[in-house]
N, C-alpha and C positions, 0 to 999 in steps of 0.2 A: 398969419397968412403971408404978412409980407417978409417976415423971416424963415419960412419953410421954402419958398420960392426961389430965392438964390443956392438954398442948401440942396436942394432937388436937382436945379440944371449943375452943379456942381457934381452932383454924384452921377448922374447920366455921361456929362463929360471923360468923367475918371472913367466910369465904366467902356465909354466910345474908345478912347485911348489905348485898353486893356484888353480889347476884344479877342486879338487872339495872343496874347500873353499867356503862354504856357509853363507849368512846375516843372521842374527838371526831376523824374525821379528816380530811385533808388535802384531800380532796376529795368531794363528794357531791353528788347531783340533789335536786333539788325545784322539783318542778312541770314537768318539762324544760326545767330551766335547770341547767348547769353552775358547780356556785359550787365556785369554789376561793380554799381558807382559808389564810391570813398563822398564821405563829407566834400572832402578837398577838391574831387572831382565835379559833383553836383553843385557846388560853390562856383568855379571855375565857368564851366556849362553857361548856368543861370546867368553868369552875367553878360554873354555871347547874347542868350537868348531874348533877352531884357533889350538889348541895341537894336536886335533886326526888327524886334517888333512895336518898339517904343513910341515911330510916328504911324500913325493909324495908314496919313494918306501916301507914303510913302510905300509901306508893306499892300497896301492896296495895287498901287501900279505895278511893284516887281509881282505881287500875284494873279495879276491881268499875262503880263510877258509869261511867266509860267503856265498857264493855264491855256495859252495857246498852243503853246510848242509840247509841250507833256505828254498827250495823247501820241504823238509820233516818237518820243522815247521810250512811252511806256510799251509802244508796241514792238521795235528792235528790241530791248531789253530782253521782250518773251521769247521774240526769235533766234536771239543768242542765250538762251539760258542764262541769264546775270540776272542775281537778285533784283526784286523793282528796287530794293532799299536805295541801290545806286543813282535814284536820278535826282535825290536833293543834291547830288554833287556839282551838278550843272547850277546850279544857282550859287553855288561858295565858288566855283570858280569864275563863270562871268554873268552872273545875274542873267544869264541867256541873250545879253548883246553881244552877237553874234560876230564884230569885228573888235570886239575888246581885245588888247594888246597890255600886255602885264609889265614889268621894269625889267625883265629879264628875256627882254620878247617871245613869251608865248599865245598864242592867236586863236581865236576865237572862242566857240563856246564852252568849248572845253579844256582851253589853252593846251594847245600839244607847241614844244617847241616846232625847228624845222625839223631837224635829225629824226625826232620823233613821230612826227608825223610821217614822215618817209618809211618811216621804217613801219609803220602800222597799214601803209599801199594807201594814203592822202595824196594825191596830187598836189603841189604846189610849187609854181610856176609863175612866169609874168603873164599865161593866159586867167588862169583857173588858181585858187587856191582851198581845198576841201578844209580844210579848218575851219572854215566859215558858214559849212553845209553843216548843217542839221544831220541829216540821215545821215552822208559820210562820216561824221564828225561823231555821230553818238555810237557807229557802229565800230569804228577804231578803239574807242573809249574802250567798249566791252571787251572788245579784242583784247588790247593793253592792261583792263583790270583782271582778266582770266588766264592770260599768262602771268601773271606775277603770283597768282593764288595757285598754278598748277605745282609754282616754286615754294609758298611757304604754307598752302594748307590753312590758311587762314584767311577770311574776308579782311580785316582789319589790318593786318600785316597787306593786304595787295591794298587799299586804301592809301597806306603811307606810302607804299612804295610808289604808286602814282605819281606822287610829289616830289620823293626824293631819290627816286630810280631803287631799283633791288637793292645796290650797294650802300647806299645812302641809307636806306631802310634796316638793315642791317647794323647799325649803329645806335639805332632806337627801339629795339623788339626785343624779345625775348624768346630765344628759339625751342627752350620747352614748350611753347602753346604752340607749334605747329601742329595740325592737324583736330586742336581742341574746340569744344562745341561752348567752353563758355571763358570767359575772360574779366579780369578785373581792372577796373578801369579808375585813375587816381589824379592827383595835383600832378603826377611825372609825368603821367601817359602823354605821348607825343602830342603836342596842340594842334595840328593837322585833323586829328582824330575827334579832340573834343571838338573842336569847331565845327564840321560835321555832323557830329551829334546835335549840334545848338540849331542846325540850320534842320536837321529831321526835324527834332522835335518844335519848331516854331511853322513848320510849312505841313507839317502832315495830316493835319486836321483843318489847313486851312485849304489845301489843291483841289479845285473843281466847283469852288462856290461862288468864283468872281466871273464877271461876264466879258468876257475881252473883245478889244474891239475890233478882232477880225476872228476867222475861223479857217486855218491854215490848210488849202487842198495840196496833196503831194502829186506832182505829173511828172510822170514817167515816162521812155521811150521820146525824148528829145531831143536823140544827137543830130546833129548839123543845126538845128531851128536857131533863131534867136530870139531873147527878151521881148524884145519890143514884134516879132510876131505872134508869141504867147500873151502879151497884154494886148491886144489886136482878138487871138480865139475868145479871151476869156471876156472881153471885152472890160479889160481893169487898168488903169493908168500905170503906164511905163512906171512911171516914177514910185509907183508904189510897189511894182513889181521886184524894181531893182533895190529899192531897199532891204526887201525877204530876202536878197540872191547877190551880199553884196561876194560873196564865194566866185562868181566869175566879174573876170577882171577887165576884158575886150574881148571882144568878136562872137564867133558862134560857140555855141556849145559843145565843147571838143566829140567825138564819133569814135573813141579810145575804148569806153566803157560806159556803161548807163548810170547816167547821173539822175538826181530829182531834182526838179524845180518847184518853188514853194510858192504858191499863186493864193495869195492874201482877200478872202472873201468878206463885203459885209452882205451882200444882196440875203436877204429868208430864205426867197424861194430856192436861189442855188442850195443856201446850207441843208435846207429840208429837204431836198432830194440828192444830196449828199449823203447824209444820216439814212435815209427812206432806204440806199443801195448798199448800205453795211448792215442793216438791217435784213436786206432781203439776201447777200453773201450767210450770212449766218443762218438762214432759212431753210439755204440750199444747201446747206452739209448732208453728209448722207444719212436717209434715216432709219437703214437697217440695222436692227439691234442682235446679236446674238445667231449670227450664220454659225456654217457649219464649222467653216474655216477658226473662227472665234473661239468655238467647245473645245477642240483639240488643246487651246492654250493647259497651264503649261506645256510645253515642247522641252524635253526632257533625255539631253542625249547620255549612252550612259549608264543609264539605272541600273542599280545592282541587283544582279538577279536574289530570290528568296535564302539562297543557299548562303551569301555574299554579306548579309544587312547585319553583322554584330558588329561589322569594324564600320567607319565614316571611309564615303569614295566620292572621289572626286567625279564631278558632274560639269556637264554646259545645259542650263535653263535658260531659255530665251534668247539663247545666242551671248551668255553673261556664263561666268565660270561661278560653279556653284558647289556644294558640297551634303552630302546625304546624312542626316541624325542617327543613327541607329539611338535604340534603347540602353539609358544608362548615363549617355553623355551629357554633361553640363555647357553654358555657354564657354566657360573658361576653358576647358578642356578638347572642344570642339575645335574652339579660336585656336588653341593651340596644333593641335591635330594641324590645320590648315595652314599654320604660321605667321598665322594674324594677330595682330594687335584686337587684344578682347571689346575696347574702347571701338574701332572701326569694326569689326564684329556685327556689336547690338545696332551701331549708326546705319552700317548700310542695309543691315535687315528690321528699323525699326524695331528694336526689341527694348523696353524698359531697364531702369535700375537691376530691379529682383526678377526681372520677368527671364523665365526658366523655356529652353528649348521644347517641342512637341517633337517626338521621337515618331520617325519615318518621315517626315518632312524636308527638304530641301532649303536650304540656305542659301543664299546669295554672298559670294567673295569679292564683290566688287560693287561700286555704287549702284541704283536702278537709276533708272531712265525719268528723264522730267514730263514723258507723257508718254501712252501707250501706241500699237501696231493701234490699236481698235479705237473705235469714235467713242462708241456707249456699252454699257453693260448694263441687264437689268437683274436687280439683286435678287437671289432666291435664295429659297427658306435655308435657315445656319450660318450662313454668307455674313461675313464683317469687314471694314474697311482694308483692316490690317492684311485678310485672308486675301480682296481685291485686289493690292497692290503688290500682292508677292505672286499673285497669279499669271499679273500680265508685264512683271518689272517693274512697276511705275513707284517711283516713291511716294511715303504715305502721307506727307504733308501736302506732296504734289496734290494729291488726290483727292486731298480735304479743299484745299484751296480752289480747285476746277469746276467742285460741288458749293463752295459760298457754305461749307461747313465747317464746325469748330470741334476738334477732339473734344473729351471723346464719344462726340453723339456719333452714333451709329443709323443707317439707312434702314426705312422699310423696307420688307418684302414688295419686292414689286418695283420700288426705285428707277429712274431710269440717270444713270451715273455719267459723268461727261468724262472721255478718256483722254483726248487731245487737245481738246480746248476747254477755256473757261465760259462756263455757263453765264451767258449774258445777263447782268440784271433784270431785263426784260423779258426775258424767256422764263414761263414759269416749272416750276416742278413735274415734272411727266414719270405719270405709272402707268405701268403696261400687267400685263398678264404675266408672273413669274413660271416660268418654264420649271418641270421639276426637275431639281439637281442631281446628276448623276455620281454616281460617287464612283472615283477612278481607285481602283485596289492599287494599278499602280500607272504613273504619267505615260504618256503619250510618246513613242518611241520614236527615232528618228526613221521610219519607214519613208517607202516611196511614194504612198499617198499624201505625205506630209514634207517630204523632201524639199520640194522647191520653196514651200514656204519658211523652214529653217535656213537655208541655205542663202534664201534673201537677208534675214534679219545678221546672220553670222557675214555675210557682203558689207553689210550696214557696218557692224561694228569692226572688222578688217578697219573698212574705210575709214574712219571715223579716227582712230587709232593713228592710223597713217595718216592721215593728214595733220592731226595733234601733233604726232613726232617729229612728221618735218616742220611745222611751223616754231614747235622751239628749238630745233637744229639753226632753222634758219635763222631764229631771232638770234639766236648765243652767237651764232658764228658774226654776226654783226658785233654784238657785243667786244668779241675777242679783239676786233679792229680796232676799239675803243678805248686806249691806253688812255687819255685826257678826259675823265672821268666826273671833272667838276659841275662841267654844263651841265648834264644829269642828275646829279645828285646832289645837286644846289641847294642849301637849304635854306630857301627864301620865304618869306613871310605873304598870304595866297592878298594881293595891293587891293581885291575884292574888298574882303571884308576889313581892310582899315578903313577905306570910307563909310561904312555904314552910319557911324554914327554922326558919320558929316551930313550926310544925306537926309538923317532922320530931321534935322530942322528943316528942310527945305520942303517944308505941308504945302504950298503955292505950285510947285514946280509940275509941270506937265508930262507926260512919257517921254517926248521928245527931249524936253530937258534934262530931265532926270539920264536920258541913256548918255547924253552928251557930255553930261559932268562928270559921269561914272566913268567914261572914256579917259575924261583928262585925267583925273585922280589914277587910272590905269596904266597910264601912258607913264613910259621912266620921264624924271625932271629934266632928265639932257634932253627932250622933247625929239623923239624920233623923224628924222628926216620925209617927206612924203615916201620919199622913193624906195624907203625900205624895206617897204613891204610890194612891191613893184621891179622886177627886171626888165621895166623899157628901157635903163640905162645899162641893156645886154652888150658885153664884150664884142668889139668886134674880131677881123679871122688876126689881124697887125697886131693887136695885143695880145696873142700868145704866146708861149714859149714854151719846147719843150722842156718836161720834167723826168728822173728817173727816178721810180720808187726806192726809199731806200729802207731798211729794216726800222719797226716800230712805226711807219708812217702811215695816216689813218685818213678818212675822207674829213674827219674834222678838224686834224691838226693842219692837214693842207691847207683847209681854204680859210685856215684862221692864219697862217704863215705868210701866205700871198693875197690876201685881203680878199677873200670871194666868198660869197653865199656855198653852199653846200650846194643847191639848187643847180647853182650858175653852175659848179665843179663839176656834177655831174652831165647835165645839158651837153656841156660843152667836148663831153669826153664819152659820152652815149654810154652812160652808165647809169646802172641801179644801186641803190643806197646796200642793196646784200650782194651785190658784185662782190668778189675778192680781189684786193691790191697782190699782188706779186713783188718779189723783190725785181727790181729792173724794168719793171712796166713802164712804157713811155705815157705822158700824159701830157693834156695840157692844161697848163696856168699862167695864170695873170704876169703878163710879164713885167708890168710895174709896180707889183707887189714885192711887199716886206719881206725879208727872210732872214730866219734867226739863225740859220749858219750862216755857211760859207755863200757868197753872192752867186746867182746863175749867171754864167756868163750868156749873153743871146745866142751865139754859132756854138753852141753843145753841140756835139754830133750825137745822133740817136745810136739808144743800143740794139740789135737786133736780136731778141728774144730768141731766136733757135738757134747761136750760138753761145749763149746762154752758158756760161759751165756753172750749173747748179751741184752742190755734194748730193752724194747719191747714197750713202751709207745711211742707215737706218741703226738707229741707238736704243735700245731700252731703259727705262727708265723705271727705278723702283721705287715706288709710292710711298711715302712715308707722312707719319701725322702732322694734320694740316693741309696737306695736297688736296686741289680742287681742280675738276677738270680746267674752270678757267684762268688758274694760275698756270697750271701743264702750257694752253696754248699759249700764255703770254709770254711764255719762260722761253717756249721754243717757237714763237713766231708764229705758229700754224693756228688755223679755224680748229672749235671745236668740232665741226661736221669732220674735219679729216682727220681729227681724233677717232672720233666715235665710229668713221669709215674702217681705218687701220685698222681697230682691238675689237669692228664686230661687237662694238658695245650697244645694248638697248636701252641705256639711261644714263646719270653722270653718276654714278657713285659711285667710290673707289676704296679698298680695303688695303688697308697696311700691308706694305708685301709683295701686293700685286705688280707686275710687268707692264708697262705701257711703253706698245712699238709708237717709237716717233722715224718717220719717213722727212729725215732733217733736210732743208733746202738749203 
């Protein structure tokens, strides 16, 4: 007895220790990408995941700090379309302390440098700084990881490049997997990536089961108020207030754009009627199932008439470019017909391995949609998931996921299917009376009965379209400004996870403590000045001088030249970080800053821009291999947006040969 006793709390111990110790295995998704793992990679993984999780009481408190903030990632996530897989990210990069600063100063919870965060519409300033917001901070995040994916087609490629900027990234990928659904992952693979993987698989079985000691309200519509009147409404202590919200920095809360403030609850009763009013939001969805409006789906502009159907014709379905089966066609032959890649093809129509087209059917040429026009659909008799989701656009994972269903169980008759949103865990299964299905001989034309309703969804995707385009015009055109390309594409080692396993000994330590130590291990060893992250030590009007742009000069070689924040440069010069410099542009700078040419003299006299004699001759240029639009604008100084203005181009890609007008300044 009395040697079973020691052996017993001995084994319970190992087991406490182990609790959420997880196997790294062989094969796993994230983001729907199939990565399968090398010995060398699973080896590698294991031992990442073996650190985070090795102190019990440690992994405990960063799963308290997660478990607060989560719910309001995971729910921008859904509003910006980005996989959830995205938000262990936030924990590899600042365990969610929220004023964590890295050796290479980047800030907050998702460390954005500054440039970077500027460049994603962060505010950061000596009033305000959003890198330290939650909600601004996770929704930049998404921003930043969906541009880099729209570049290489791959979650995991936009991943790295987070870290090491696109071009950076590009030095460790392999540009055959653009656009591929599975990927193999080894001892080479970028450690950015495993590490990531070590922090999914150690946190994803454990999020949602620890009990944190607040429960985080988001308050909206607070411009002008301050803190300390909000801890006043809510009746919650200043000081806890400003902890959640160390993102502003003095005074009121700017009245520029709507911000949220994070007001940190323990009271029940607040949280249960919290809960009780998200509850009753999801109540009130609407709960007409299957109008008139709904039958009409597919919307079908197009269709070829009876006479017309031996060849494939091009179609618009749901406002998406689509393409008609005739009898006879394979998917290969199809894809080809359309000029698609067979691989993109089956992806965006959900179609199998061996799985063979149904001839008269429509196809989809381009992604569907991550949730339908419609709330619910109830399924009737013949009806399959596959058939729902090509019905209304919606992709078919989407679909499975909205339903808390797993391929490839299929729906009863009767079903009542969630289109828009994810069906609440607490809302149970609803069947209704299945309506009998109509069999359409052929879709639903674009008539005028049904006009304005196409004409909405083709509005939708215009817009949607254009706004994607200018957002990466405008991001590249940034870009092009960006000759000193190190700060980005630094390839630094994420200061997070070196302490973990300092951390792990420290079982005693408190939240407080623990966020406190994780700061200093954060913090580079030159130990950052208070005021650096602070512009009350703002220029006054005697320390400026003017500047004349000159070619190659960029907003960050400037105020690395003249010793000024990017911030400060622009403040001071009433600019936007996607502003364009011009050759000759007067500016102001630091006038006791360094400069690594020639010295400014103080009395420069300015130059007046409309006498200006800019070359006015326009050159073309013929593309030869290797040419990339943003080598074009760096060669010749100009934004890619006034590329892609000049040549009337819709995208960056460029073929041997081709002519590209430059409007040379």
């Amino acid at each position: 007895m009395n040697i079973k006793l020691p052996l017993l709390i001995t084994a319970i111990f190992i087991l406490s220790t182990k609790l959420w110790a997880q196997q790294v295995p062989s094969r796993m998704e994230f983001a729907n990408l199939d990565l399968r793992l090398t010995p060398g990679a699973i080896k590698d993984i294991q031992t990442d995941v073996d650190a985070l999780t090795r102190s019990e009481k440690y992994f405990q408190k960063k799963l308290e700090r997660v478990d607060m903030y989560m719910p309001i990632i995971e729910r921008i996530f859904r509003e910006e379309s980005l996989p959830e897989d995205f938000k262990y990210l936030v924990i590899q990069e600042s365990a969610l302390v929220s004023d964590a600063v890295s050796s290479s100063n980047a800030v907050g919870f998702w460390q954005f440098k500054e440039i970077s965060g500027l460049e994603n519409d962060l505010r950061i300033d000596r009033q305000i700084d959003e890198r330290m917001n939650i909600v601004s901070s996770s929704r930049a995040a998404a921003t930043y990881l969906k541009d880099h994916n729209k570049y290489f087609d791959n979650w995991a490629y936009a991943l790295i490049a987070y870290q090491r900027g696109r071009g950076g990234a590009a030095d460790v990928i392999d540009e055959s997997n653009f656009g591929k659904t599975q990927l193999k992952i080894t001892n080479d693979t970028y450690w950015y990536l495993k590490k990531f993987l070590a922090h999914k698989i150690a946190f994803e079985n454990a999020v949602g089961t620890s009990k944190p000691p607040y429960y985080l309200k988001e308050l909206e519509n607070v411009k002008g108020t301050t803190l300390k009147a909000i801890a006043k409404d809510e009746n919650v202590p200043l000081e806890l207030i400003e902890e959640y919200n160390k993102w502003i920095r003095r005074g009121k809360i700017p009245e520029d754009k709507n911000y949220t403030v994070i007001v940190p609850l323990s009271n029940l009763d607040k949280i249960e009627k919290l809960q009780n009013q998200r509850k009753t939001t999801v109540e009130n969805l609407p709960r007409k199932v299957d109008d008139d409006k709904q039958n009409k789906f597919p919307l079908v502009d197009n269709y070829p008439s009876k006479s017309d159907r031996s060849i494939p014709h091009r179609v618009e379905i749901n406002g998406l470019d689509g393409i008609y089966a005739p009898e006879g066609y394979t998917v290969k032959k199809l894809a080809k017909e359309a000029e698609v890649d067979e691989y993109k093809f089956r992806k965006w129509n959900d179609l199998k391995i061996r799985e063979e087209l149904q001839s008269g059917k429509i196809y989809y040429l381009r992604r569907k949609r991550n949730r339908a026009k419609f709330y619910y659909h109830t399924v009737s008799q013949n009806e399959n998931m596959w058939g729902i989701s090509q019905k209304y656009g919606l992709k078919l994972k989407k679909l499975y996921r909205k339903n808390r269903m797993e391929p490839p169980q299929e729906p009863q008759v009767g079903r009542v299917l969630w289109l828009r949103h994810n069906r609440p865990a607490n809302v149970s299964i609803e069947y209704r009376e299945a309506t009998k299905k109509v069999e359409q001989t052929e879709p639903l034309q674009n008539k005028e009965k049904v006009e304005s309703e196409e004409n909405s969804i083709k509005k939708e995707r215009l817009d949607s379209i254009s706004s994607n385009n200018q957002d990466i015009i405008e991001k590249d055109s940034v870009m092009s400004l960006t000759t000193e390309k190190e700060d980005l594409t630094i390839n630094q080692k994420d200061s997070i996870d070196e302490v973990d396993s300092a951390l792990n000994s420290k079982d005693t330590m408190s939240t407080k403590e623990s966020e406190l130590i994780l700061k200093e291990e954060i913090v580079d060893s030159d130990k950052l000045d208070e005021n650096d992250l602070d512009d009350s030590n703002e220029f006054k009007e005697s320390d400026f001088i003017d500047y004349s742009i000159k070619k190659g000069d960029t907003f960050f070689s400037i105020a690395n030249r003249f010793n000024m924040k990017i911030s400060t440069l622009l403040n001071a010069n009433d600019l936007g970080i996607r502003d364009t410099l011009s050759i000759g542009q007067i500016i102001k700078v630091n006038k006791n800053g360094y400069s690594n040419t020639a010295p400014i003299e103080e009395k420069q006299e300015p130059i007046n821009n409309k006498n200006l004699k800019l070359k006015k001759e326009s050159i073309e240029h013929k593309v030869t291999s290797g040419d990339t639009m943003y080598a074009l604008a760096k060669k010749y100084n100009v934004s890619l947006k006034e590329i892609m203005e000049w040549n009337d181009k819709q995208d960056y890609n460029l073929k041997e040969g081709e002519l590209i007008l430059i409007k040379q300044k």
